[in-house]
C-alpha positions in Angstrom: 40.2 8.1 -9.9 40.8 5.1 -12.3 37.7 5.8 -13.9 38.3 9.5 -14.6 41.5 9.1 -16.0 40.2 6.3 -18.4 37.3 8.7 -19.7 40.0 11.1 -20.1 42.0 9.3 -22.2 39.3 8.1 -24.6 38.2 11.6 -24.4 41.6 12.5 -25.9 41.9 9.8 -28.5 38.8 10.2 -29.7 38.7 14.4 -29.6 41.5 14.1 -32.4 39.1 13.1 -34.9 34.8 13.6 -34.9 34.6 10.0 -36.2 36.2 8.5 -33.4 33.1 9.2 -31.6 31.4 7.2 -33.3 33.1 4.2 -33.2 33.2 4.9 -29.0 29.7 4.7 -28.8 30.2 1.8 -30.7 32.2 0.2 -28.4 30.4 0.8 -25.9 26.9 -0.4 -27.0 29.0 -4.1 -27.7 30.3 -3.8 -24.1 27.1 -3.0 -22.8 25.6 -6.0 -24.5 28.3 -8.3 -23.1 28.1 -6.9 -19.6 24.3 -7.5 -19.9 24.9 -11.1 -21.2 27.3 -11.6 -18.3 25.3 -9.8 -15.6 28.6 -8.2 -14.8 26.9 -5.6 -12.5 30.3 -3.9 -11.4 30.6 -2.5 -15.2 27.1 -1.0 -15.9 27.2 3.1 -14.0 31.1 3.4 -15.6 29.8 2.0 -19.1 26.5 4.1 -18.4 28.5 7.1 -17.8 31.2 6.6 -20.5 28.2 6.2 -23.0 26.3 9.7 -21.7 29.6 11.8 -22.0 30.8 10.4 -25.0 26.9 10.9 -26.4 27.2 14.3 -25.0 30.7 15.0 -26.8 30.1 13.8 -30.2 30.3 16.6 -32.7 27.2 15.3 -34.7 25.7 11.9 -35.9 25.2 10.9 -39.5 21.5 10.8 -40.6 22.2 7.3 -41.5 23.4 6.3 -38.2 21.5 3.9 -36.0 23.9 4.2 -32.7 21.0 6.0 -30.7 18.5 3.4 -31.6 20.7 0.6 -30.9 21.5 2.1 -27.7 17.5 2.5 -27.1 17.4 -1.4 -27.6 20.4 -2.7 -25.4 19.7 0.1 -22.5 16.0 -0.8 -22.4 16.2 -4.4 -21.9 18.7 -3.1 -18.0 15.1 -1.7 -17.0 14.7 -4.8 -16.0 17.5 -4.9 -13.6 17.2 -4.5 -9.5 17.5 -1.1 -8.6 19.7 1.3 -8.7 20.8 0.1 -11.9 17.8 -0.3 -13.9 17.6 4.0 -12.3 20.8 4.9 -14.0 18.9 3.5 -17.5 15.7 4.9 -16.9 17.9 8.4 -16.6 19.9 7.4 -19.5 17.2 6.9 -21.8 
């Protein structure tokens, strides 16, 4: 329930402007990193999912932006991880 009403909260900050998005995935990616870093395995399927909806949501992404391939980097290296979580990247990507 926690979880749900988190993504809806950052789904209402960040649905007030298309550039919010943006800097969501954002923070996202750097959490991902850290949570990797950490092996913090308790984080990875909400930051997975947060990631995928707000992905989903986003109104568009520049041409100049490199959030997708920066998320191709830091989700690839989870692949390594024991299952199920290196399952939830393999879906992600």
């Amino acid at each position: 329930a926690g979880l749900c009403l988190n993504c809806w909260s950052l789904q209402e900050l960040v649905s007030r402007d298309a550039s919010n998005y943006l800097i969501l995935v954002e923070k996202i990616l750097s959490k991902a990193k850290e949570v990797q870093e950490k092996s913090d395995y308790a984080l990875v399927t909400p930051l997975a999912l947060l990631f995928y909806s707000a992905v989903l949501s986003a109104p568009h992404f520049p041409p100049d932006s490199d959030l997708l391939l920066k998320a191709a980097s830091i989700y690839h290296s989870f692949l390594t991880w024991p299952v199920p979580y290196c399952d939830i990247f393999r879906e992600l990507l």
